[in-house]
C-alpha positions in Angstrom: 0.0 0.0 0.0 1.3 3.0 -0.9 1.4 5.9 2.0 0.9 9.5 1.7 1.0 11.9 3.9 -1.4 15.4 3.3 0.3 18.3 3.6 -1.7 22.0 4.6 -3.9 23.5 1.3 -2.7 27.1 0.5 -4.1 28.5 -2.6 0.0 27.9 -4.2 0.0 24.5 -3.7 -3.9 23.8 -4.6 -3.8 25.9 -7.9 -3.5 23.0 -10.2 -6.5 21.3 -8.6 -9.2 24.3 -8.0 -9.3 27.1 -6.1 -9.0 27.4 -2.0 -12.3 29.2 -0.9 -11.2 31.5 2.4 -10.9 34.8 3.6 -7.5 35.1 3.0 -6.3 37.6 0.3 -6.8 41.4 -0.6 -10.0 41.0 -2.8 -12.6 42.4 0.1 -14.8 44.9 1.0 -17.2 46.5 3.3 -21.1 46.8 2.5 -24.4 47.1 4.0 -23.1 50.3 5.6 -19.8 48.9 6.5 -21.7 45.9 8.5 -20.0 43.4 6.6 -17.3 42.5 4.6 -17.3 40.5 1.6 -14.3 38.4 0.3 -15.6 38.6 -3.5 -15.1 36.3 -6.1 -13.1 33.1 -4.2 -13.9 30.6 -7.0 -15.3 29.9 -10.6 -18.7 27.7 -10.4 -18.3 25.9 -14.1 -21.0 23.9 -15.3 -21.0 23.0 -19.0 -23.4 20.3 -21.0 -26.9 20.6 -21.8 -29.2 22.6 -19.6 -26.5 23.2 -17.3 -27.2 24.8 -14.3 -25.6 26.3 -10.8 -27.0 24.2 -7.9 -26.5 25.0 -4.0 -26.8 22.1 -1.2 -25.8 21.1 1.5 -24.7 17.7 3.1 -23.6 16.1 6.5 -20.8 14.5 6.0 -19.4 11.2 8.1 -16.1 10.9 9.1 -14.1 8.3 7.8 -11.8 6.1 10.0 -8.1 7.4 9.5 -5.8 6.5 8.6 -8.0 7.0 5.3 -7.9 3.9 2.6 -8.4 5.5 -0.8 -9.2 3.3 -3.1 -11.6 5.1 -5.3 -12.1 8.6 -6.3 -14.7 10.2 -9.0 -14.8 13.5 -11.2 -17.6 15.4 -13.0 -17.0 16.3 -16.7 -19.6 19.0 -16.9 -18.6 21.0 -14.1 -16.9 21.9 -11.2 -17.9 21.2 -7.3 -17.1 23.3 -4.2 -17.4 22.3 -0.7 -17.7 25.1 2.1 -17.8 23.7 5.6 -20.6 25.4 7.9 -18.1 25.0 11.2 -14.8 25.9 11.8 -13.2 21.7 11.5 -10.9 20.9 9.2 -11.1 18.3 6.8 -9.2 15.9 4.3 -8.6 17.1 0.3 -7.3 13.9 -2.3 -7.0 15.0 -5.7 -5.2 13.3 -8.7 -3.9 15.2 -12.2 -5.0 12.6 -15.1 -2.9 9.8 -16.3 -2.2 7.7 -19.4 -5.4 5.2 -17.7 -7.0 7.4 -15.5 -6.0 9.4 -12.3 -2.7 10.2 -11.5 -0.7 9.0 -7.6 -3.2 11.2 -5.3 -2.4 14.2 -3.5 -3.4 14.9 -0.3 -4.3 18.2 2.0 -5.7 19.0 5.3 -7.6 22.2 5.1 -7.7 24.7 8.0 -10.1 25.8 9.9 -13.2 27.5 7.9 -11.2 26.6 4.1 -13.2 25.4 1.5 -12.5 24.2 -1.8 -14.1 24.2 -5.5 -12.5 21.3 -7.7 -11.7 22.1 -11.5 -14.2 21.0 -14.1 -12.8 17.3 -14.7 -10.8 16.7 -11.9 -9.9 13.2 -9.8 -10.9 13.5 -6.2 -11.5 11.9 -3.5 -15.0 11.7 -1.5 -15.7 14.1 1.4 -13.8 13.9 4.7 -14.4 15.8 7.7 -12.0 14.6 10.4 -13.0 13.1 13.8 -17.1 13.8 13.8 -19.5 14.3 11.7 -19.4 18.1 9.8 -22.3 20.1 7.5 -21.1 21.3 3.8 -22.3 23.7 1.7 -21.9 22.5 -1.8 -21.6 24.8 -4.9 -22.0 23.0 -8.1 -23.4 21.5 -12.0 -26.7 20.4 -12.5 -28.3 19.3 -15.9 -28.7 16.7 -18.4 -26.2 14.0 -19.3 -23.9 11.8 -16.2 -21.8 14.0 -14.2 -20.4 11.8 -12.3 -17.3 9.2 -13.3 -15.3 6.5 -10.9 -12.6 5.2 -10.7 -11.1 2.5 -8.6 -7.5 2.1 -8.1 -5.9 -1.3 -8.4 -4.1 -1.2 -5.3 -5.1 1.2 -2.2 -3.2 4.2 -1.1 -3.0 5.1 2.4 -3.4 8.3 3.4 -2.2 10.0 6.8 -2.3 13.5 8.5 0.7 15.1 8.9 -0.3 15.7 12.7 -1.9 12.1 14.1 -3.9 14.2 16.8 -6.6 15.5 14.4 -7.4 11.9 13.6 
């Protein structure tokens, strides 16, 4: 089994996979009479194919037991897909550039607190994984006609650990 270790998401070492969704950065601003502030276009919502849409839900994600055993991960050719946790937990990121037969050895990142993330159009990736108890999403992405949705499972599992044990 092949081990890998995730490493913290920073919108340098993400770029190839998506965007990091935060409230990091310089591109913010107050409204509502200086009430608020809002951290303006994070990510690009793609959705492509016909009727193609812009859906927002939500989901309750379960952890997984750690340390995680990857052996499948899925992508969505019509669009991309953001996750925004609703509580301040981090959780696990596994993405994979494409290969000659499919995805690519995975990467792996641990989010902070409050990151989210919006995968590329066509990317590998794992399945959702909040860390240690159960954790609400919002999720930003393509609805529409034709299958968004493609799997694949890996010959051979890959193991994934946290760079700190403790948030396990």
């Amino acid at each position: 089994m092949t081990r890998i270790i995730a490493r913290p998401l920073t919108r340098e070492n993400f770029a190839a996979f998506g965007d990091v969704i935060d409230m990091c950065g310089d591109n913010h601003y107050p409204i509502n009479g200086g009430k608020a502030e809002r951290y303006h276009d994070l990510a690009t919502a793609q959705a492509t194919g016909p009727n193609a849409r812009v859906l927002i839900s939500m989901v309750r994600g379960t952890p997984y037991e750690l340390p995680l055993k990857l052996t499948m991960v899925e992508r969505h050719p019509f669009g991309s897909q953001a996750f925004i946790p609703l509580s301040p937990r981090p959780f696990l990121v596994v993405v994979c550039h494409d290969g000659d037969e499919g995805p690519s050895e995975p990467h792996a990142f641990i989010t902070a607190p409050g990151q989210g993330i919006n995968y590329s159009r066509n990317l590998w990736h794992g399945v959702l994984t909040p860390l240690g108890e159960a954790q609400d999403f919002l999720i930003v992405d393509r609805g529409g006609d034709g299958s968004n949705l493609e799997e694949f499972h890996f010959s051979h599992a890959y193991e994934i650990h946290l760079p700190d044990e403790s948030l396990q």
